[in-house]
C-alpha positions in Angstrom: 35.5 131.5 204.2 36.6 127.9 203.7 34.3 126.0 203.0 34.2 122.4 204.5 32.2 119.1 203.2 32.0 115.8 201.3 31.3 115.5 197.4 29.8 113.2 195.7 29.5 112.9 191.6 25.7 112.6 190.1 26.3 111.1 186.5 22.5 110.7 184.6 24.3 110.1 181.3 26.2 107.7 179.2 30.3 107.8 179.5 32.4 106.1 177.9 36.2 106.6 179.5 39.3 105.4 177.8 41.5 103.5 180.0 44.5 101.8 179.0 43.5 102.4 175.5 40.4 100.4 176.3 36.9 102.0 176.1 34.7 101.3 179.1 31.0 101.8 178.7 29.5 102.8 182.6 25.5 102.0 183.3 23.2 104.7 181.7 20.4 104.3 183.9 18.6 102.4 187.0 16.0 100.1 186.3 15.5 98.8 189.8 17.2 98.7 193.2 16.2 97.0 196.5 16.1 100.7 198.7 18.1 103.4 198.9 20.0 105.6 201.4 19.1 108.9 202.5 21.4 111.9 202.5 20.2 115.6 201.8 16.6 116.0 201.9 17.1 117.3 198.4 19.2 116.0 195.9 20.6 112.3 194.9 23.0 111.3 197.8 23.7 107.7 198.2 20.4 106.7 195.3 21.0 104.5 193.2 21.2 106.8 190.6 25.2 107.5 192.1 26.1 104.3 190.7 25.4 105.3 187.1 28.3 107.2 185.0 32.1 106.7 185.7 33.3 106.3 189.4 32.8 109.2 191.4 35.4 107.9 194.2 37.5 105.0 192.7 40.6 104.8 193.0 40.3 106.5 196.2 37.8 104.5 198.9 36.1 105.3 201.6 32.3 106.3 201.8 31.1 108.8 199.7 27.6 110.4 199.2 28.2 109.8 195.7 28.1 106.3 195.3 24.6 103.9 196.1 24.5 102.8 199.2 21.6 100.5 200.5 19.2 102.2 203.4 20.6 100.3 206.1 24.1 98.3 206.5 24.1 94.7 207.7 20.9 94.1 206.9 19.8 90.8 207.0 18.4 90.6 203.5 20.2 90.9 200.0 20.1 94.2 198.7 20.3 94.5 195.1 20.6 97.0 192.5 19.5 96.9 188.3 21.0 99.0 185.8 21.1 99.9 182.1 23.6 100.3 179.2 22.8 102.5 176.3 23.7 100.2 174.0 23.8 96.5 174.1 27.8 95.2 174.1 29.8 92.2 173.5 31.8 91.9 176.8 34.9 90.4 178.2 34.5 92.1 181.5 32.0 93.5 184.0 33.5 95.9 186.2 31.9 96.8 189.7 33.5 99.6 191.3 32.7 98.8 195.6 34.3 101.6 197.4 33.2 101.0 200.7 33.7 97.7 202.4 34.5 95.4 198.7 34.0 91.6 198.7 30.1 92.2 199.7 29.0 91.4 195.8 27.7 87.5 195.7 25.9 87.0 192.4 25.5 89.1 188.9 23.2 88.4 186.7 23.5 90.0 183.3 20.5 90.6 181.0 20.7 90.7 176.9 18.3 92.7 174.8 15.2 90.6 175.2 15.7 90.5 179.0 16.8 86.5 178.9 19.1 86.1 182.2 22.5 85.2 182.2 24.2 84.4 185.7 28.1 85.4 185.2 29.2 85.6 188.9 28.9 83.6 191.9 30.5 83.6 195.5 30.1 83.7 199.0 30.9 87.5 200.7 34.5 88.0 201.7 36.4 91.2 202.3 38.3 91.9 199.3 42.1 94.4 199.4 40.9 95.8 195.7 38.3 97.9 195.4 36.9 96.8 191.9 35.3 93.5 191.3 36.4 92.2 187.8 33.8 89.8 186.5 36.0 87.9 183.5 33.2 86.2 180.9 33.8 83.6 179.4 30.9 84.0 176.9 31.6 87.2 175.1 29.3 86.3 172.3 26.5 87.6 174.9 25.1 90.9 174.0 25.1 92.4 177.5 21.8 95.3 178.2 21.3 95.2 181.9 23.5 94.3 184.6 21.9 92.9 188.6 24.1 93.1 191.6 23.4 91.6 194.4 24.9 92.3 197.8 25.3 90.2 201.3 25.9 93.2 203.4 25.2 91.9 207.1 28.4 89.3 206.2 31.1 92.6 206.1 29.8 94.8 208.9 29.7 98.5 208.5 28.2 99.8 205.5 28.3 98.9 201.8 28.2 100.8 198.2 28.7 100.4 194.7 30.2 103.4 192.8 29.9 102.4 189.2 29.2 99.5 187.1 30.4 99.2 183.7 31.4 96.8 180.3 34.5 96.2 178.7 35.7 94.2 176.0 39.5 94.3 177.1 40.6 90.8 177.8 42.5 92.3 181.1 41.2 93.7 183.7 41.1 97.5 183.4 42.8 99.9 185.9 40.2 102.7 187.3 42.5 106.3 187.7 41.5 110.0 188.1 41.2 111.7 185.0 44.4 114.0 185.4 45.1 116.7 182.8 47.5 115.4 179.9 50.5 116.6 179.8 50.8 117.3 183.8 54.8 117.8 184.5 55.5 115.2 187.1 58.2 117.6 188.6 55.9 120.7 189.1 56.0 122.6 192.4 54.4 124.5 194.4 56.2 127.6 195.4 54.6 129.0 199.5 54.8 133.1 198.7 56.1 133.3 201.9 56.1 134.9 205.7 55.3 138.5 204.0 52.0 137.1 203.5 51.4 133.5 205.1 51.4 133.0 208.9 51.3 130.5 211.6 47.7 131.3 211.0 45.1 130.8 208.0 45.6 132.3 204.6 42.8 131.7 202.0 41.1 132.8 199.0 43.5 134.5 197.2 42.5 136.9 194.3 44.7 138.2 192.0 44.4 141.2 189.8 43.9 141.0 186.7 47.5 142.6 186.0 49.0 140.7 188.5 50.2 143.6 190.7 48.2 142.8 193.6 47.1 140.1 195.5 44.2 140.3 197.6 44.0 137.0 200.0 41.3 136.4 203.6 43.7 136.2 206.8 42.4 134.5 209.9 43.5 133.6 213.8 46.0 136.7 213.7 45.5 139.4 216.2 46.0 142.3 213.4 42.5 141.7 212.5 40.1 144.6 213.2 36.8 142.5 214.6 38.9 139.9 216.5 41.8 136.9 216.1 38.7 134.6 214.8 37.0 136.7 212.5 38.4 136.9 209.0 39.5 139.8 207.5 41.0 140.9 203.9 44.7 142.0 203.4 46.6 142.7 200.2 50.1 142.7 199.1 51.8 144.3 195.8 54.3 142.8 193.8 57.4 144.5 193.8 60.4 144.6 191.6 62.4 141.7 191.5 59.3 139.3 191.5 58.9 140.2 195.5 55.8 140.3 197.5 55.2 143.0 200.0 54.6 142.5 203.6 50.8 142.4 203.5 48.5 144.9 204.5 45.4 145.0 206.5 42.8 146.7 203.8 41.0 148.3 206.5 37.4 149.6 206.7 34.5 149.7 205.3 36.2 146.6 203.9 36.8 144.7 207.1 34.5 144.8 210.3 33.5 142.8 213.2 32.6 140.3 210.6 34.2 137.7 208.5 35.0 139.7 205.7 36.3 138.3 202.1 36.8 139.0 198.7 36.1 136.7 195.8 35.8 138.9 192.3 37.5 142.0 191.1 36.8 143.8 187.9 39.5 143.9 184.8 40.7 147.7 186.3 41.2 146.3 189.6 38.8 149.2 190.9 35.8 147.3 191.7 35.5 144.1 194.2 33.3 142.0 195.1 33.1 140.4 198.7 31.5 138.2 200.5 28.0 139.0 202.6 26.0 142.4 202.4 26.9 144.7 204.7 24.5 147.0 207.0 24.5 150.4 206.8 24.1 150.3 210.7 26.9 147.6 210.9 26.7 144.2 210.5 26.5 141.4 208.1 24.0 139.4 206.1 24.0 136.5 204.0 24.8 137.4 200.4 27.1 139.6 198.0 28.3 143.3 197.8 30.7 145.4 195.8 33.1 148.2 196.5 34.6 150.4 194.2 37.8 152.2 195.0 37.9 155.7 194.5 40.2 158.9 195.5 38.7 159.0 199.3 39.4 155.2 199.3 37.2 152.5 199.2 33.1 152.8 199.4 31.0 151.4 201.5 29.9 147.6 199.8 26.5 147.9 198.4 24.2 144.5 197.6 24.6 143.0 195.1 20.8 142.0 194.4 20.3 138.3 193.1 17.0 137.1 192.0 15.2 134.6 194.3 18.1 134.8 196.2 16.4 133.2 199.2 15.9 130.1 197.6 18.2 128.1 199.6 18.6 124.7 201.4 20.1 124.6 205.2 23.5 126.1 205.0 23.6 129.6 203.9 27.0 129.1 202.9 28.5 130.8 199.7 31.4 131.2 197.1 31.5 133.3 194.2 33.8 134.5 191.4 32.8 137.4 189.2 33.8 137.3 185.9 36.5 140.7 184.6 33.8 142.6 182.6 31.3 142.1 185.7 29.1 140.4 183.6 28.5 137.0 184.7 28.7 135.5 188.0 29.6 132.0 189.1 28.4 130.7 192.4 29.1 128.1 194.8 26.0 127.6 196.9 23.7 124.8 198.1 20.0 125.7 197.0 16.1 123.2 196.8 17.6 122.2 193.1 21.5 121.4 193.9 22.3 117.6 193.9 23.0 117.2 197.3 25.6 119.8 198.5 26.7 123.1 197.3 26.7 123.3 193.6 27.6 125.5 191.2 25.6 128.0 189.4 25.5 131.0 187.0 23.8 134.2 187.3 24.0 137.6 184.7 23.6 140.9 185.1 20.9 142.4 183.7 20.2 146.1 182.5 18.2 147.3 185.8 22.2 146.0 187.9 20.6 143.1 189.6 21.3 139.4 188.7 19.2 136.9 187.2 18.3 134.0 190.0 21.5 131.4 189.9 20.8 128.1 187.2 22.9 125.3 187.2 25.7 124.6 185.0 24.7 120.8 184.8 25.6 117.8 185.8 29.1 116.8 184.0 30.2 119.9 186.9 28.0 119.2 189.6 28.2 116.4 191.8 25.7 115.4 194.7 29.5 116.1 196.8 30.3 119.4 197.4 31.7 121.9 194.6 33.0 124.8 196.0 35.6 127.9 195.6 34.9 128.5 192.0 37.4 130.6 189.6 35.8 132.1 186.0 39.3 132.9 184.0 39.9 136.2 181.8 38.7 134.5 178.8 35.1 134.1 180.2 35.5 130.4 179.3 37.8 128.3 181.7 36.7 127.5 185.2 38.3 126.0 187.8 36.8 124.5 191.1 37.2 122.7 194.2 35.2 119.3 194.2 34.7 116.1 196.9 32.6 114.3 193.9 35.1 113.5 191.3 37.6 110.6 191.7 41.2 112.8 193.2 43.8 112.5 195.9 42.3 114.4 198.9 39.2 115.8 200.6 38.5 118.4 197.7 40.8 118.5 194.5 41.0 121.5 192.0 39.7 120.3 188.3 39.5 122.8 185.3 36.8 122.4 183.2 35.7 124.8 179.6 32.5 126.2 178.7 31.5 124.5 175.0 28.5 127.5 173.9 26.9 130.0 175.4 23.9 128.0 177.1 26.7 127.6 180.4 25.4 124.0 180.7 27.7 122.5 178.6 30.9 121.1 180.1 33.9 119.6 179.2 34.7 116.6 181.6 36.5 118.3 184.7 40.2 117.2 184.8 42.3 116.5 187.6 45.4 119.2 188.2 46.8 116.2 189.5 48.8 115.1 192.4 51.8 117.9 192.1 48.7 120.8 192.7 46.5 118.3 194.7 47.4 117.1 198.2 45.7 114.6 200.8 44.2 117.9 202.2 41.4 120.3 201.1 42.7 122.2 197.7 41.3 125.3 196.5 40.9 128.8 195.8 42.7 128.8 192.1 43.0 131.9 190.7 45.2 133.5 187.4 45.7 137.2 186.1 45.0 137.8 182.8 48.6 137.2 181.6 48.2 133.1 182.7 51.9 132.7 183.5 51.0 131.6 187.2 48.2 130.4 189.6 47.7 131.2 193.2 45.8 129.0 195.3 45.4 127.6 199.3 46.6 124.9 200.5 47.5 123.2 203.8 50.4 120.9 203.1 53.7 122.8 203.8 52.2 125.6 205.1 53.3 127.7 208.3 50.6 126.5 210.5 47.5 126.6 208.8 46.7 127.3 205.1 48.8 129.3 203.0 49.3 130.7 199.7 50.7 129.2 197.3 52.0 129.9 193.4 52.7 127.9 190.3 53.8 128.0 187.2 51.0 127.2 184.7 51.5 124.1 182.2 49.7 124.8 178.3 47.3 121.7 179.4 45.3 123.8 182.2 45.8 127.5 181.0 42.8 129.5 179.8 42.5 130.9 176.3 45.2 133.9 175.8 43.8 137.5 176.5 44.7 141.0 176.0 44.3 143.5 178.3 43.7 146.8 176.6 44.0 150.2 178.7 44.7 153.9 177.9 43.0 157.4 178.8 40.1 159.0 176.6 41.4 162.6 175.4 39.6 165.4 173.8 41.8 165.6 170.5 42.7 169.3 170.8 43.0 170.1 174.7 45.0 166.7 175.4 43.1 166.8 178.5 41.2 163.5 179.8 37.5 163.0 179.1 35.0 160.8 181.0 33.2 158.6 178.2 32.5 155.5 177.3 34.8 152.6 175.8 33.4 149.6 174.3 35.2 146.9 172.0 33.6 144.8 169.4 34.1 142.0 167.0 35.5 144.0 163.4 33.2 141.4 161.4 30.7 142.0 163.7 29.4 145.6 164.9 26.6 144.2 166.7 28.7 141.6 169.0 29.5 144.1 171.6 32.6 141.9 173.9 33.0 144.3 176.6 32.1 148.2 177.9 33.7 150.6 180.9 32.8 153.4 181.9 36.3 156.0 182.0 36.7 158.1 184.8 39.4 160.6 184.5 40.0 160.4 188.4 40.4 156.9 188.0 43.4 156.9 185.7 43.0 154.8 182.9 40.4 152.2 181.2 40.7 148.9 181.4 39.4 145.7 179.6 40.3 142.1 178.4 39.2 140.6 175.1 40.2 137.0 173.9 43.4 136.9 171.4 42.6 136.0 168.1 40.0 138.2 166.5 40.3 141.7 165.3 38.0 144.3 167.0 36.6 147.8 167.2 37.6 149.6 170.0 35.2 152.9 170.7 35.1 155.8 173.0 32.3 158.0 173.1 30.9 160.6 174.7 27.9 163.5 174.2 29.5 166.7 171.8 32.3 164.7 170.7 32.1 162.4 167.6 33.4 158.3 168.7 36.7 157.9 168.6 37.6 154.5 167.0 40.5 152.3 166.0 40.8 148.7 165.0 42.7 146.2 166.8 44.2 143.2 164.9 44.5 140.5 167.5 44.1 137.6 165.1 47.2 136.7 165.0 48.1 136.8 168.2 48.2 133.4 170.6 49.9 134.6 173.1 48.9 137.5 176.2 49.0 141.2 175.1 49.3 144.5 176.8 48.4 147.1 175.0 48.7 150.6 175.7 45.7 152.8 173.4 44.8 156.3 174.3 41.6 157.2 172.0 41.0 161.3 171.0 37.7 162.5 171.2 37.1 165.4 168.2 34.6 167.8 169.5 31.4 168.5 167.2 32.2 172.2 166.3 32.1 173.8 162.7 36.0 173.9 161.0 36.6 170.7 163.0 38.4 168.2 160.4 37.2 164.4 161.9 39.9 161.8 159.9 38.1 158.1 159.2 40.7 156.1 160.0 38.8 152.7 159.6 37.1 154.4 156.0 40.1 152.7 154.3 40.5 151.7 150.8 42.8 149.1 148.8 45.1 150.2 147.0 44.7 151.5 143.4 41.0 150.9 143.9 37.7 152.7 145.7 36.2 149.7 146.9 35.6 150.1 150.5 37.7 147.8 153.0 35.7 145.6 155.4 34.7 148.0 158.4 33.8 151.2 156.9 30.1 151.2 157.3 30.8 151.1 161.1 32.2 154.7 160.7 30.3 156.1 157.8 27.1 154.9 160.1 28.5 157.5 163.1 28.3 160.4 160.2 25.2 159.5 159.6 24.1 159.3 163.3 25.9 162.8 163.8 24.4 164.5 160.7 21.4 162.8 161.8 21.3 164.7 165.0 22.7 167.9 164.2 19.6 168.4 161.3 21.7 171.9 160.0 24.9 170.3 159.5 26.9 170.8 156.5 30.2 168.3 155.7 32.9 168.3 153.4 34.4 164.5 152.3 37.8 164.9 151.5 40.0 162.1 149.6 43.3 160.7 149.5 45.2 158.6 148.0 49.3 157.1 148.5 52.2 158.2 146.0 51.5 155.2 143.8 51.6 155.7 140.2 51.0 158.4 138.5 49.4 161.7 139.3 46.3 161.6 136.9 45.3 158.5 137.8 45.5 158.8 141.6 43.2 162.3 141.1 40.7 160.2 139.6 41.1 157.3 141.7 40.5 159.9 145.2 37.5 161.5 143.4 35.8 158.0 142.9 36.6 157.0 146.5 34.9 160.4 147.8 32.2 159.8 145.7 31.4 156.2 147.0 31.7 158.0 150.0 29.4 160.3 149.2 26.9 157.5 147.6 27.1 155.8 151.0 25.4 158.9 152.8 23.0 159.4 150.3 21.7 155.6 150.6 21.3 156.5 154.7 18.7 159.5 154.0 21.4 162.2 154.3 20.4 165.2 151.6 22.9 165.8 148.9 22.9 169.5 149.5 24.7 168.9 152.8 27.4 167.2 151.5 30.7 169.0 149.4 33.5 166.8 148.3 36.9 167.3 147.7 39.5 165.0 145.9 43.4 165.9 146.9 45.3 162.6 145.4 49.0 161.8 146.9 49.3 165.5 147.8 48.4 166.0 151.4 50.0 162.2 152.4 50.0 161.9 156.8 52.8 159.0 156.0 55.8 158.5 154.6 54.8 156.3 151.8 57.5 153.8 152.8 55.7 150.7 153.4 52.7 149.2 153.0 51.6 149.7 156.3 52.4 153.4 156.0 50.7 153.7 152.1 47.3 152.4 153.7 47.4 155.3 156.1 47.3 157.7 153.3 44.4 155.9 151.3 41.9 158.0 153.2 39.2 159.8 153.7 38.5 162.9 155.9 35.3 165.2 157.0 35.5 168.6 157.7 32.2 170.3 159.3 31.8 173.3 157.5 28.5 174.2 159.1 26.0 173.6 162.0 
């Protein structure tokens, strides 16, 4: 559901923002202030503690919860308010950003190191067209610390606030403009998907498989709708050939009810998705989060999703989520005792029992004490976009796009602007992008049908996420051909401990699916009880742009006479050194011999046509006996272990290339005995 309210941007910290090539240095921190209005019981709305950072509103005006604003307008008496730099600056220009009602300022006083006073600015209270007071010095040899404002606001009636205050030492004064991604196109458009899936009605909160095959959207005020007109239900539509969307479906039950009903996650195989509120087994909804997971008989009944002090809210028990593809991590949208004034967002991981840790906050470079809302977590687990009223845009809730920086998920980039081609007057939200990143979907209410529609873009390289593959295939047993439920899991090559991503395969299911980032080479591993792992590598490293790639993996049962070929026990060439790798599959015959106490193996070696006969013979009987050495080192007894040496004779490749040769510089097992 659509979720309605005002934003308004916390800033505790330094920030420096580069305008017109000029570097402005915004207050740090408040060292006094005449009172303070009240917003949210919890949280920072309209303290003083709004005014630090960059502007939260400017260039737009208007109130805002995230700018200070005294306790009560036209008072009688000067309200006043005393902030902090981080560093003491030679100035040309104090910049007071008034958002509401400018021209109440009357006197500044600036402060230098030692606290001496310097008044800069003087004036009687007159309503001003420009939102930001430029206070020209002529001084600039004063080292400016502190900066007092003081306000007459009973001589502009209605109320008054100050958004940011901040230094400059550009001679001009300095133009205040939303922080838009660089490199926006100035002639993008937005393309409405059209009356197969948007109405005279409301269309929101589009989510679109990872594949970009389907799109999943919440329909509302259309009779179709199983609970009633007003309720919201889920409907999906499939891409078709020729780029064309089908006419949309109503998803039905258990999905849709008397309730509001919506979906805001969806696992990398499009088979799992997660919706909004927990549904009843007796019928019904409750506040929180469920998942379905699509089967042959269609889709199950949503279980909970159980969150950690879940109840730990504040007033609304509104909520957003997205779910990131490996079902992993969640990002949330809700308004808790610890948010900065309205709904914030948060992140919350799954843990080994399937419930979530409780929600922490990703910070305050995201969070605003306005509203962030309608969260999106991109394929590459690192790019988020959001809906927010607390950073400076051109409506009543822009989409930014912001990227994790480490692993602790409180560290930000600064959000950026889409800019005024994605962002209307209106509310803007609801971004989301299959793993491909060719386009966006999103809602939006300008040009729509009636209320708000769907709409698609074309993605620009400033906001696109990282590049992704999406690896799928079946699991076969190597000599039936026939599919096998197992496990697949892909890991870094340079490390077999990073473990990226796991899925369970389901033969009923059709295929497994994951994503991993471009540009790193990985293990990818089925396995599954009586069968030894099935592994290849995967040499993404190269690659910058989105991959689909097709990889069934072979399970070899564990039986005596089976031959098991090491493809990732590779050699280079003319030599017996191992390649980087090996130990990941030498460690699975040791596991295996490990757990079969009786088994007996022979090590086969093999080398390409190069050179001549002799030497290649010696050449494969060193490699099987580093080979052999390895097992030894891991506790395996020699007696269990025969070797073999073949040379070029028994090649699997033509010798041709490179590529090919490498195939041939092998080694194989055969289990002799159990």
């Amino acid at each position: 559901m659509r979720m309605k309210g005002v934003l308004v941007s916390l800033s505790l910290w330094l920030f420096c923002m580069d305008v017109s090539a000029q570097t402005v240095q915004w207050a740090s921190r408040v060292i006094g202030v005449s009172s303070e209005g009240k917003g949210e019981v919890y949280g920072q709305q309209y303290k003083a503690s709004q005014a630090l950072g960059r502007p939260s509103k400017l260039p737009q005006t208007g109130e805002s919860v995230c700018a200070w604003a005294p306790l009560y307008p036209d008072s009688p008496n000067e309200e006043w308010i005393h902030v902090g730099f981080d560093k003491p600056m030679n100035a040309r220009q104090i910049i007071i950003a008034e958002n509401v009602n400018p021209g109440a300022v009357i006197r500044v006083i600036a402060y230098d190191a030692k606290g001496t006073e310097y008044p800069v600015y003087q004036a009687n209270a007159a309503a001003r067209a420009e939102p930001a007071l430029y206070v020209m010095l002529k001084d600039t040899s004063l080292s400016i610390a502190q900066v007092k404002v003081y306000l007459n606001t009973g001589a502009l009636k209605g109320p008054n606030q100050i958004d940011a205050i901040g230094l400059s030492g550009a001679a001009t004064p300095l133009p205040i403009d939303v922080n838009v991604s660089k490199g926006t196109p100035k002639d993008l458009q937005k393309e409405n998907l059209g009356k197969t899936i948007n109405t005279t009605g409301q269309e929101v909160a589009p989510v679109i498989a990872p594949d970009g095959k389907t799109l999943y959207f919440t329909r509302n005020f259309n009779k179709n709708n199983i609970g009633s007109p007003n309720k919201q239900d889920v409907w999906y539509s499939n891409l078709e050939s020729g780029g064309v969307w089908s006419e949309a479906v109503n998803i039905g039950g258990p999905i849709n009810n008397d309730g509001d009903n919506a979906i805001s996650g969806m696992s990398t195989d499009g088979r799992t998705i997660y919706l909004i509120n927990v549904y009843k087994p007796e019928g019904g909804l409750a506040f929180g989060i469920s998942k379905s997971t699509h089967t042959k008989a269609g889709w199950s009944f949503p279980v909970e999703c159980k969150i950690t002090n879940n109840y730990n809210l504040h007033k609304d028990n509104q909520l957003e989520f997205t779910v990131s593809p490996d079902g992993k991590t969640m990002i949330l949208a809700v308004q808790r005792k610890d948010t900065e004034g309205n709904r914030d967002l948060y992140v919350s991981f799954l843990q080994s029992n399937r419930t979530w840790t409780e929600p922490k906050t990703l910070g305050a470079t995201v969070n605003t004490a306005d509203f962030e809302s309608s969260p999106f977590l991109a394929a590459d687990g690192r790019t988020l976009y959001f809906t927010s009223g607390g950073l400076p845009g051109y409506g009543k809730g822009d989409i930014f796009v912001t990227r994790r920086q480490d692993d602790t998920w409180t560290n930000w980039s600064t959000p950026e602007n889409l800019g005024p081609s994605i962002n209307t007057p209106e509310w803007d939200g609801y971004f989301t992008i299959p793993a491909a990143g060719d386009f966006a979907y999103l809602s939006s209410r300008a040009n729509s049908l009636g209320e708000d529609d769907i709409f698609r873009l074309k993605l620009f390289p400033a906001i696109k996420p990282d590049p992704v593959a999406i690896i799928s295939g079946q699991v076969l047993d190597a000599q039936s051909k026939k599919p096998v439920s197992s496990e697949v899991a892909t890991g870094l090559l340079q490390d077999k401990n990073k473990e990226i991503t796991k899925v369970e395969y389901d033969p009923e299911t059709g295929e497994y699916k994951m994503i991993v980032p471009t540009q790193s080479a990985y293990n990818l591993t089925a396995t599954k009880e009586g069968y030894f792992p099935a592994s290849e590598t995967l040499d993404l490293s190269k690659d910058k742009r989105f991959r689909d790639i097709k990889r069934n993996l072979y399970l070899i049962p564990i039986q005596p006479g089976q031959k098991i070929v090491m493809r990732e026990v590779l050699f280079e060439q003319s030599k017996f050194d191992l390649l980087e790798g090996a130990n990941v599959e030498l460690d699975r015959i040791v596991d295996m011999m490990n757990k079969y106490a009786d088994m007996e193996i022979m090590i086969e070696g093999h080398t390409d046509n190069q050179g001549e006969w002799a030497p290649n013979m010696k050449l494969a009987e060193d490699r099987v006996r580093v080979v052999k050495d390895y097992l030894i080192s891991k506790g395996i007894t020699e007696k269990r272990i025969q070797t073999k040496a073949w040379g070029p004779s028994k090649p699997i490749a033509s010798n041709e290339t490179e590529e090919k040769r490498r195939l041939n510089r092998r080694v194989e097992f055969t289990i002799m005995k159990m």
